[in-house]
DOVEX-228033 format. One record per residue (C-alpha): x, y, z; residue in three letters. Coordinates in steps of 0.25 Angstrom, whole numbers, plus 2048, in hexadecimal, padded with zeros to 3 digits. Example, Ala and Ser with C-alpha at 12.3 -4.5 7.8 and 13.67 -1.06 7.14 Angstrom:
REM DOVEX-228033
[atom [831 7EE 81F] ALA]
[atom [837 7FC 81D] SER]
***
This chain:
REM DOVEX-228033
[atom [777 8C7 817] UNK]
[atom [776 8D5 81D] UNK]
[atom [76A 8DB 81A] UNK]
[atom [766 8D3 80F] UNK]
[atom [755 8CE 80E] UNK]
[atom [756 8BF 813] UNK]
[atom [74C 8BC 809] UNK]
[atom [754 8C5 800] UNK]
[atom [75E 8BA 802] UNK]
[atom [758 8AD 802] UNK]
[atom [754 8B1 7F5] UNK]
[atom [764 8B2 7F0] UNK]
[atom [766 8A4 7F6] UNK]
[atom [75A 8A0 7EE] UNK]
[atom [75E 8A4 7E1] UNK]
[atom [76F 8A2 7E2] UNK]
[atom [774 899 7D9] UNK]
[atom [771 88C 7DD] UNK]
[atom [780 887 7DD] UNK]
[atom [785 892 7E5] UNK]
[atom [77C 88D 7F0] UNK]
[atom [781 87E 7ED] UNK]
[atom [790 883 7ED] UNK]
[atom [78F 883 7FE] UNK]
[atom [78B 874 7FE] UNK]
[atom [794 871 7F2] UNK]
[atom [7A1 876 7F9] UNK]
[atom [79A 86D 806] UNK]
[atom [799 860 7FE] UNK]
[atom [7A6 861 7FA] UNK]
[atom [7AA 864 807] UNK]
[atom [7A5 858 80D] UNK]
[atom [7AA 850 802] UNK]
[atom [7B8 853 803] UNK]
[atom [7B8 850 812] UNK]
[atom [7B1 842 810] UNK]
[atom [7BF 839 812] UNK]
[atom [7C3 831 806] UNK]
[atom [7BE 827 80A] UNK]
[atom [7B0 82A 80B] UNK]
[atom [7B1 831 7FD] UNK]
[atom [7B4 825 7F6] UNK]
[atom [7A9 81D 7FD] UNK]
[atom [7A2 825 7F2] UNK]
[atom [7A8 81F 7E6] UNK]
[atom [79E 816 7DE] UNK]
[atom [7AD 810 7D9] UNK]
[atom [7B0 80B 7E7] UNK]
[atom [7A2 805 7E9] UNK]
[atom [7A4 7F6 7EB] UNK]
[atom [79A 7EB 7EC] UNK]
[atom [799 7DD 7F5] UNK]
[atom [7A5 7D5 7EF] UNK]
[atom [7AC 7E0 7EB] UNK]
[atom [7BB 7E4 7F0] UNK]
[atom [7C5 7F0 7EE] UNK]
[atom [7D4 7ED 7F1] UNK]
[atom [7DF 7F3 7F0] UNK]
[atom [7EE 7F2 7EF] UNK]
[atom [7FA 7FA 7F1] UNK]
[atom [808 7F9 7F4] UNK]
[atom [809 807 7FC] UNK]
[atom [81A 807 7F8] UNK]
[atom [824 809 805] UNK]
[atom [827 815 7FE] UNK]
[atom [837 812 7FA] UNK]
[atom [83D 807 7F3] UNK]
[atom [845 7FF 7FB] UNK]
[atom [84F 7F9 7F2] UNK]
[atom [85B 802 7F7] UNK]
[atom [85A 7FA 804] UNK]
[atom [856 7EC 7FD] UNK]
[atom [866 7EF 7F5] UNK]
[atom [86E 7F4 7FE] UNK]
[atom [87C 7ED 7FD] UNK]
[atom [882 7F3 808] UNK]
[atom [87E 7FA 816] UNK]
[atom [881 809 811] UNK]
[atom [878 805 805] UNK]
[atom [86E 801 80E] UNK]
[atom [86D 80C 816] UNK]
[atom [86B 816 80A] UNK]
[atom [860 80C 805] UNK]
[atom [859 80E 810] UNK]
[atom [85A 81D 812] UNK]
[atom [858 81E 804] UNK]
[atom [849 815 807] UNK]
[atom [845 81C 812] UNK]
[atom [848 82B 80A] UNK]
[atom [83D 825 801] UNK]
[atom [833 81F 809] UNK]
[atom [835 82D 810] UNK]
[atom [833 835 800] UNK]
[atom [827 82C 7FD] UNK]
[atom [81E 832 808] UNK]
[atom [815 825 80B] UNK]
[atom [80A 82D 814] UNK]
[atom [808 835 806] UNK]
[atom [807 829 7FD] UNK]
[atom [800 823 80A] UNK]
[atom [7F3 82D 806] UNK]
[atom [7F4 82B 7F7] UNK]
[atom [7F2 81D 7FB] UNK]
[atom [7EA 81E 805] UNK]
[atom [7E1 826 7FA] UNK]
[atom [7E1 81E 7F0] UNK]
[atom [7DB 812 7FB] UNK]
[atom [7D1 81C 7FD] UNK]
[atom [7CC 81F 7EF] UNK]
[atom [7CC 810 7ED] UNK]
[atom [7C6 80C 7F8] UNK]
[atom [7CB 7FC 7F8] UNK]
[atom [7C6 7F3 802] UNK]
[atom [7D4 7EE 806] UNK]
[atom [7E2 7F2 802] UNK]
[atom [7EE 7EB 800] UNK]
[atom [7FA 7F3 801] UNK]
[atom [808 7EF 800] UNK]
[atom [817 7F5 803] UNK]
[atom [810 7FC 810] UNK]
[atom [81C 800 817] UNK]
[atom [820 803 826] UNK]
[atom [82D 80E 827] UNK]
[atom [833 80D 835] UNK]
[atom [841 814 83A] UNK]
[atom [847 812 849] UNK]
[atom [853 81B 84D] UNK]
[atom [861 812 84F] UNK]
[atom [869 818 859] UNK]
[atom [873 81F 85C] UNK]
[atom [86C 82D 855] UNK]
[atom [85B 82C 854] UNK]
[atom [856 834 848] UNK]
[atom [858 82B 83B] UNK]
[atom [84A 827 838] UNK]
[atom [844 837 83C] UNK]
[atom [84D 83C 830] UNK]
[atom [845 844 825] UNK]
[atom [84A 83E 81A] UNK]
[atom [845 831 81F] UNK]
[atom [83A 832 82A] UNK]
[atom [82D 833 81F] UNK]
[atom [831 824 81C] UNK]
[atom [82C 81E 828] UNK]
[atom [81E 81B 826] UNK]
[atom [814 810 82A] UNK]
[atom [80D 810 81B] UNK]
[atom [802 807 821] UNK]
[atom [7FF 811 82D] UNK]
[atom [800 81D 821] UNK]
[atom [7F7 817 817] UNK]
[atom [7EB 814 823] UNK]
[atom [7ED 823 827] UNK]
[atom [7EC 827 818] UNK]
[atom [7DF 81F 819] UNK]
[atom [7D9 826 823] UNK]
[atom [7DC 832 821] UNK]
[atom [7D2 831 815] UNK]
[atom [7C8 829 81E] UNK]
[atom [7CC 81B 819] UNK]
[atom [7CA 810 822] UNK]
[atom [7D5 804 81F] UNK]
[atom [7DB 7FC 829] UNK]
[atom [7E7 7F1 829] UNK]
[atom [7DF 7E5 824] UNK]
[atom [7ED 7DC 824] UNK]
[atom [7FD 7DE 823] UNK]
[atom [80A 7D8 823] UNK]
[atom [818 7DD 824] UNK]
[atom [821 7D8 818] UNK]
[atom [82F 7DD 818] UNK]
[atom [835 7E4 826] UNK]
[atom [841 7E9 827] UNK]
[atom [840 7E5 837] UNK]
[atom [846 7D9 832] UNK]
[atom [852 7DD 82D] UNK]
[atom [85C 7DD 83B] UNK]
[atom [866 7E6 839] UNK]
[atom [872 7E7 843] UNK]
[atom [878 7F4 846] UNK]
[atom [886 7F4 84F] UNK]
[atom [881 7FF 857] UNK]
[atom [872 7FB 859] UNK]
[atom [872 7EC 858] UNK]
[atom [866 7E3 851] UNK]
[atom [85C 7EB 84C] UNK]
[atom [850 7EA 841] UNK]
[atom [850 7F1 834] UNK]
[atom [859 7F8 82B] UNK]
[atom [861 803 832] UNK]
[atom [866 80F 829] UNK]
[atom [86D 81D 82D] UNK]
[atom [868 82A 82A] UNK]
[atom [870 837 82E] UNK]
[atom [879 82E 836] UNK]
[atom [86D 82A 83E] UNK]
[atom [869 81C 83D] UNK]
[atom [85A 816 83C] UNK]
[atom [852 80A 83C] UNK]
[atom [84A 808 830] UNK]
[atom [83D 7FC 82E] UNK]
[atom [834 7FC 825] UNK]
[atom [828 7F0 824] UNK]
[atom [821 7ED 817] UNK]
[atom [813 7E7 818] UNK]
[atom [807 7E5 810] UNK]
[atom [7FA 7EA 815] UNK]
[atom [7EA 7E7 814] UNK]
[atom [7E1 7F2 815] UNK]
[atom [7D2 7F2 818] UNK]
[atom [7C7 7FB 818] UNK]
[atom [7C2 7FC 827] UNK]
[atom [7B4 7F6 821] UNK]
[atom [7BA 7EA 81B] UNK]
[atom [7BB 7DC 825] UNK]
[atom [7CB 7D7 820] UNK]
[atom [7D4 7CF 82B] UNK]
[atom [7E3 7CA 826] UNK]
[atom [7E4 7BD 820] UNK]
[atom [7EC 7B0 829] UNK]
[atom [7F4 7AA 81C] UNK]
[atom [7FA 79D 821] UNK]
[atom [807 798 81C] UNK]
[atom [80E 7A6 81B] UNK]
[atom [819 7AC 822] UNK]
[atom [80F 7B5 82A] UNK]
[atom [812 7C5 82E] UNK]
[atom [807 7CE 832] UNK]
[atom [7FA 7CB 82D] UNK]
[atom [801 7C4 821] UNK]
[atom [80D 7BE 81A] UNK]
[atom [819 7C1 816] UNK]
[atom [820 7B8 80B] UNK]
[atom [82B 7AE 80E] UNK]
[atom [831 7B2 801] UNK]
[atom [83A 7BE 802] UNK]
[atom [844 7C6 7FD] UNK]
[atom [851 7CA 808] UNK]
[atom [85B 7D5 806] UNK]
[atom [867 7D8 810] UNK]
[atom [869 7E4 815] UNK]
[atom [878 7E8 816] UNK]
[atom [87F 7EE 822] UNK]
[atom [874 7EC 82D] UNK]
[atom [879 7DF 831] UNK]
[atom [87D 7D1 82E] UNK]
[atom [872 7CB 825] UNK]
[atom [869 7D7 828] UNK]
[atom [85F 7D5 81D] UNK]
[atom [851 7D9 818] UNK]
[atom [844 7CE 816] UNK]
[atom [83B 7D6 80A] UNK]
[atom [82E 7CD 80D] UNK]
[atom [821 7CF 806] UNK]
[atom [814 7CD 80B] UNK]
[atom [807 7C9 80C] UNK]
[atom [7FA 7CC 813] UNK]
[atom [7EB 7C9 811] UNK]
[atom [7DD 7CD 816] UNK]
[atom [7CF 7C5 815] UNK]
[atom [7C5 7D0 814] UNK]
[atom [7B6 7D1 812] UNK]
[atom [7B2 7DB 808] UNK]
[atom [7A4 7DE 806] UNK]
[atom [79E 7D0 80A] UNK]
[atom [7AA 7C8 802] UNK]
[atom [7B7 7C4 808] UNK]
[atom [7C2 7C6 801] UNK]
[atom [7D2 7C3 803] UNK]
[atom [7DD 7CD 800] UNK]
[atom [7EA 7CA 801] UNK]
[atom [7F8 7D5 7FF] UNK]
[atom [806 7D2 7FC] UNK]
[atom [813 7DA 7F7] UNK]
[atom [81D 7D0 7F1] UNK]
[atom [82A 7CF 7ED] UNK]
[atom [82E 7D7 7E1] UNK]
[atom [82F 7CD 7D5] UNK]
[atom [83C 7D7 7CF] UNK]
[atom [843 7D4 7DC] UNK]
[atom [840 7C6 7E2] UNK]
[atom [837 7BE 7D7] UNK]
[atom [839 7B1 7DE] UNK]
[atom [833 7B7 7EB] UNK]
[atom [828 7BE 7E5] UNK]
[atom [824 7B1 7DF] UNK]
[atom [826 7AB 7EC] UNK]
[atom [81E 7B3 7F3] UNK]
[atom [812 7B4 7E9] UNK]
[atom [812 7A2 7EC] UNK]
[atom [812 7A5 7FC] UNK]
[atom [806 7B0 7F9] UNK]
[atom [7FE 7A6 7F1] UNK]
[atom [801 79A 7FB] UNK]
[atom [7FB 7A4 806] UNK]
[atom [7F1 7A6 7FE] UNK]
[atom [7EC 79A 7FD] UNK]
[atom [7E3 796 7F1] UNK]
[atom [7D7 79E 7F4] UNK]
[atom [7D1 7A5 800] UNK]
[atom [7CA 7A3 80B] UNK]
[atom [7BA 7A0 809] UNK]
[atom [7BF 7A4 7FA] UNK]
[atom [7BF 7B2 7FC] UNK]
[atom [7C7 7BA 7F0] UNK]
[atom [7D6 7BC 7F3] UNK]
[atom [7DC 7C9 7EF] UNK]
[atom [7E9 7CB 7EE] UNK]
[atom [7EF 7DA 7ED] UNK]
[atom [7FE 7DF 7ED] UNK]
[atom [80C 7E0 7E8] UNK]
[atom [80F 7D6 7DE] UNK]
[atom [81F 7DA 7DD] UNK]
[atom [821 7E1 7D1] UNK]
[atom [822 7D6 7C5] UNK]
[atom [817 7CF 7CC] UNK]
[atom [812 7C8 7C0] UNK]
[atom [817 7BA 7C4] UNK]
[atom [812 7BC 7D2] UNK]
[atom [804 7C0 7CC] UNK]
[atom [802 7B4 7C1] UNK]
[atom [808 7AB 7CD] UNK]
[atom [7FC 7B1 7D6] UNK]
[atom [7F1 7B1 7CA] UNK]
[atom [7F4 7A2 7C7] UNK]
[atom [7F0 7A2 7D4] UNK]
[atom [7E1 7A6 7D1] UNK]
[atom [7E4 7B4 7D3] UNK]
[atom [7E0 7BE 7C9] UNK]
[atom [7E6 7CD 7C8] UNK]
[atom [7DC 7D7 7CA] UNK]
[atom [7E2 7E0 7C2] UNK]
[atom [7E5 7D7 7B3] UNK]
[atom [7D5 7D1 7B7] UNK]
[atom [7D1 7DF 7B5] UNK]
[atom [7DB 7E8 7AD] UNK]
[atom [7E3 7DD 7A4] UNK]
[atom [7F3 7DD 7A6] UNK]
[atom [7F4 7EB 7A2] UNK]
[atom [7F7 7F6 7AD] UNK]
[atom [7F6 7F5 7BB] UNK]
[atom [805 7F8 7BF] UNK]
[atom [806 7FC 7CC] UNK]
[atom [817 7FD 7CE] UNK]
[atom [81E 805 7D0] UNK]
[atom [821 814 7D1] UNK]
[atom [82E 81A 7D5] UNK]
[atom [833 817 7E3] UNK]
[atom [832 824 7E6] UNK]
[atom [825 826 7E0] UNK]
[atom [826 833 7D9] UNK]
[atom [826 82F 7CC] UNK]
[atom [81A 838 7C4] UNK]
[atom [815 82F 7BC] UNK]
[atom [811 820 7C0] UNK]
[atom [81D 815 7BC] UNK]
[atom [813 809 7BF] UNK]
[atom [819 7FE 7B7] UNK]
[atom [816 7F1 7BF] UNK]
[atom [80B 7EA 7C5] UNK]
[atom [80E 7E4 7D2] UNK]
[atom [802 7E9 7DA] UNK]
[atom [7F7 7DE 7D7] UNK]
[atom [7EA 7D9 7DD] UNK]
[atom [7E6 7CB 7DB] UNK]
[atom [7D9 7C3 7DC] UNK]
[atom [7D5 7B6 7DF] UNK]
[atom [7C7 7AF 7E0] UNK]
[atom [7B9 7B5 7DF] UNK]
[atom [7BC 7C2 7DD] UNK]
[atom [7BE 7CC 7D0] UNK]
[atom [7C5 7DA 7CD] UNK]
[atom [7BB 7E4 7CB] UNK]
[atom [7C6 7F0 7C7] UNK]
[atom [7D2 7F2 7CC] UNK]
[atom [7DB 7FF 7CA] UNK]
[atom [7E9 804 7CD] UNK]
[atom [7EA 80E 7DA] UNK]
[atom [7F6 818 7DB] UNK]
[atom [7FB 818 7CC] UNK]
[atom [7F8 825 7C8] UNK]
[atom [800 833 7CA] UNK]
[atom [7F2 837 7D1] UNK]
[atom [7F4 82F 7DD] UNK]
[atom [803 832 7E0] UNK]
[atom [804 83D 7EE] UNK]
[atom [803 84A 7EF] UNK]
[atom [810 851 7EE] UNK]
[atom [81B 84D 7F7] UNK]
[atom [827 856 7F7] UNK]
[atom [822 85B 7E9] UNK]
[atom [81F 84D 7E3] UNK]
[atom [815 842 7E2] UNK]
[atom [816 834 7E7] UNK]
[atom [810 828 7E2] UNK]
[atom [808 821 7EE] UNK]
[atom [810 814 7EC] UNK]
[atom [81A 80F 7E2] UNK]
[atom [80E 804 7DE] UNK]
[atom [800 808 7D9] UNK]
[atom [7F6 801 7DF] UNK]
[atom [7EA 7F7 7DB] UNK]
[atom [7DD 7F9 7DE] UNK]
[atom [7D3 7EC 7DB] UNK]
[atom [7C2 7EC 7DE] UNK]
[atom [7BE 7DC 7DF] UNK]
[atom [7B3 7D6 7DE] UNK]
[atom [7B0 7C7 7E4] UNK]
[atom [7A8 7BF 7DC] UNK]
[atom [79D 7B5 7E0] UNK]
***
């Protein structure tokens, strides 16, 4: 203050504006506020206040992030080759570790006790000899991603705690045996690149996440063909796959997987599935939703509410009128009627502007004591898509997803 009276200047301090003085503490709050994690913002939200009885789930199918039809098509080895290039060049283009945090955002804003995801992929590559270097090319190396290992690194990097509450490992392309003349017997679909040669594999599962808070361990089904913590189906589709070796052939198996968990002092069972696209294969998806329901059984254990979350196939309203005649209600028509709630599909590669959701595969169901209190769709808006990649935005998934709050009844 230089030479300034000090009592001079405790009288200036006295009479400033009294918001000047708060601007200091305003700039602090805000501050403080922005480096509280997500998650501890949104413990705040008189919306995400739930009571004893009361249970938030969500489900979404996170999209391996290319359309694998080229492959599924191929009429001969050539074919087959640029299918496969042509999948990786699009899993590579649809960046998963950034739709990974817009998913990984939107579990955060929603906070959901447990979360079904579906289509969560795992990219692997391996070098065939005689010259390394296929799977570290540029225009293919981004495809090789662990999604699940992705998402719970999304998730904590915003001060989420969810941990792996159950799995299982639908379709693998570790069970195709190729056979090369050079290299003999090995597992998974080989393809050339720059006339060097990779290995690639890719496993499908379905995934149960829990909050760290919330008691959950995977359920035992009996009478299914076990994998994992679950089931895959017995019915399935098979494709060959030309040029890799006599009968060399893909397995596309869907899946199940459940949890009991104890939310809030009630129990509660949720079950996720991917099955079988009606469009393709009807018969197996029908197959498939009688080998869920005999699994299922006709109620739960010590009668807790069954929920059951996940991809239907698209044209799933067979499979769901077969499932409600089983008592099971759909949270969504319950609560909004039979209008809205599409959640398929956008582009495969996800760069359309505006949403192209058409179809409502994506469904959680209900059965026993238990009642929707709101449910809404996540991921359908032009908000949500990434931040820019390559000067354009992603959606996070080629699926919306659903978010549901329940409430058990007495």
């Amino acid at each position: 203050m230089g030479n300034t009276n000090p009592w001079q200047a405790a009288r200036q301090v006295a009479q400033a504006p009294v918001m000047v003085l708060l601007r200091p503490l305003a700039v602090l709050l805000l501050a403080l506020l922005l480096a509280l994690p997500a998650e501890a913002a949104a413990e705040r939200r008189v919306d995400l206040r739930r009571f004893p009885g009361e249970i938030d789930v969500m489900t979404q199918n996170q999209y391996l992030g290319a359309d694998l039809t080229p492959i599924l098509e191929a009429p001969t080895a050539q074919a087959l080759d640029e299918a496969v290039l042509q999948v990786l060049d699009q899993a590579a283009d649809n960046s998963f570790p950034r739709r990974a945090e817009r998913q990984a955002a939107e579990i955060v804003r929603q906070r959901p006790d447990l979360v079904a995801l579906q289509e969560v992929a795992r990219f692997n590559c391996r070098d065939l000899p005689p010259e390394p270097g296929a799977c570290a090319d540029p225009a293919i190396a981004r495809a090789f991603v662990d999604q699940l290992e992705e998402t719970l690194s999304a998730l904590r990097a915003r001060g989420a705690d969810y941990r792996v509450a159950a799995a299982v490992t639908s379709f693998d392309l570790e069970t195709v045996e190729a056979k090369l003349p050079d290299v003999g017997a090995v597992r998974g679909v080989p393809f050339t690149l720059g006339g060097r040669r990779g290995l690639l594999t890719i496993q499908n599962r379905d995934v149960i996440l829990q909050r760290a808070d919330i008691e959950a361990k995977p359920v035992l089904f009996e009478g299914c063909q076990r994998a994992g913590d679950g089931c895959t189906y017995q019915a399935a589709r098979t494709v060959p796959l030309p040029g890799i070796g006599n009968g060399a052939e893909l397995e596309l198996r869907r899946g199940f997987v459940g949890i009991d968990a104890q939310v809030r002092g009630h129990r509660f069972r949720l079950v996720t599935t991917q099955m079988e696209d009606a469009g393709l294969a009807g018969d197996i998806q029908a197959a498939q939703a009688d080998e869920l329901l005999a699994a299922l059984g006709p109620q739960s254990p010590n009668g807790a509410p069954l929920i059951l979350a996940g991809d239907f196939g698209t044209a799933a309203s067979d499979v769901s009128e077969a499932i409600t005649a089983a008592g099971f209600a759909d949270a969504w028509t319950v609560q909004r009627g039979r209008a809205g709630g599409a959640t398929c599909c956008q582009r495969p590669d996800l760069r359309n502007a505006a949403p192209a959701l058409s179809k409502r595969p994506d469904l959680i169901l209900t059965r026993g004591a238990v009642r929707p209190g709101g449910i809404r769709l996540i991921g359908a808006e032009p908000a949500g898509r990434t931040w820019p990649v390559e000067g354009q935005r992603l959606w996070p998934s080629d699926h919306a997803g659903l978010v549901v709050r329940l409430r058990a009844e007495p």
